[in-house]
Each structure stands twice: as structure tokens, then as C-alpha cells.
C-alpha positions, 0 to 999 in steps of 0.5 A, a space after each residue: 236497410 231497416 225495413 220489416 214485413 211487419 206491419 208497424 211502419 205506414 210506407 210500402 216500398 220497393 227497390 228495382 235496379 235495371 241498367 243503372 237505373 234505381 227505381 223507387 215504388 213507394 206508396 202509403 200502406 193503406 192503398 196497397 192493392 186499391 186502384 184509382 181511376 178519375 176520368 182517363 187516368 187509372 192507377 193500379 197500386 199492385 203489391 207486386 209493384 209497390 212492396 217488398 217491406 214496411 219501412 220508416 220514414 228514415 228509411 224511405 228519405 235515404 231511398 229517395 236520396 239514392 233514386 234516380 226514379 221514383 213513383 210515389 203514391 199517397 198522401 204520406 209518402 208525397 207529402 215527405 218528398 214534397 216537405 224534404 226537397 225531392 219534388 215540388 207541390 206543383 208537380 203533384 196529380 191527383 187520381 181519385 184525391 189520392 196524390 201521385 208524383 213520380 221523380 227523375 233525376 238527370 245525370 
């Protein structure tokens, strides 16, 4: 995978997989460690979560292409998903103005 720890890329992502499940966290890098709140929804954007490396857009396309579930935080990285096919506009929330989706696929 071309990812880096440095900081020359603007999406923060993560890779867990659990019973067959590949989970993407992914988020722009400048929301790393905010929370958002708007009304009852709260959204806290963890380092913990959200990163292991910086990496490209390339990158994070070929990630989204391999998920079977994604969370996706940010103006950036929501924006990609919705232009290259993986989510619709439609299924987008907003939290503080700030887009969030999330991504199944069914097998």
C-alpha cells in the first residue's frame, strides 16, 4: 500500500479487518481529533479510529474498492466517494457542516 506518516497527503485512513469484514475509517486530515456535534448527533473524529497513515487519493480509491464497510468523514474524502461511484449525494449527513456517509456492501 503507498501510505506515509508524513504529512504530505490530506486523507487520514485506516484499515481494520474482523471476520471477514474490511473496515475503512477514513477522514480529511485536518478533522483528526475534532468532534462534531449538531443537535443529538455527536461524531468524535479519534486518531485512534480514523488513522494509521496519510495517504493519496489512489490510495484511498483502491481501499474503498476492496471495503465492505466504510466510515467517511470530511469534505474531501466524501466528495471522492460520491464523484467516483461508491455512495450517493443522497446518503450523505451533515454534523456541524462537516459531511459524513458510511458504506456497506452486501454479499
Amino acid at each position: 500500500m503507498e501510505a506515509t506518516k508524513l504529512s504530505d497527503t490530506n486523507i487520514a485512513m485506516k484499515i481494520y479487518k474482523r471476520r471477514g469484514e474490511i473496515l475503512l475509517a477514513a477522514c480529511d486530515k485536518e478533522l483528526l481529533g475534532k468532534e462534531l456535534e449538531e443537535g443529538e448527533l455527536h461524531l468524535q473524529i479519534s486518531k485512534n479510529f480514523y488513522y494509521e497513515y496519510f495517504v493519496s487519493e489512489e490510495t484511498f480509491v483502491h481501499s474503498l474498492k476492496v471495503a465492505t464497510i466504510a466510515n467517511l468523514t470530511g469534505n474531501k474524502v466524501v466528495n471522492i466517494a460520491i464523484n467516483r461511484g461508491f455512495i450517493e449525494r443522497d446518503s450523505v449527513i451533515y454534523i456541524a457542516e462537516v459531511p459524513h456517509a458510511q458504506l456497506f456492501v452486501m454479499q
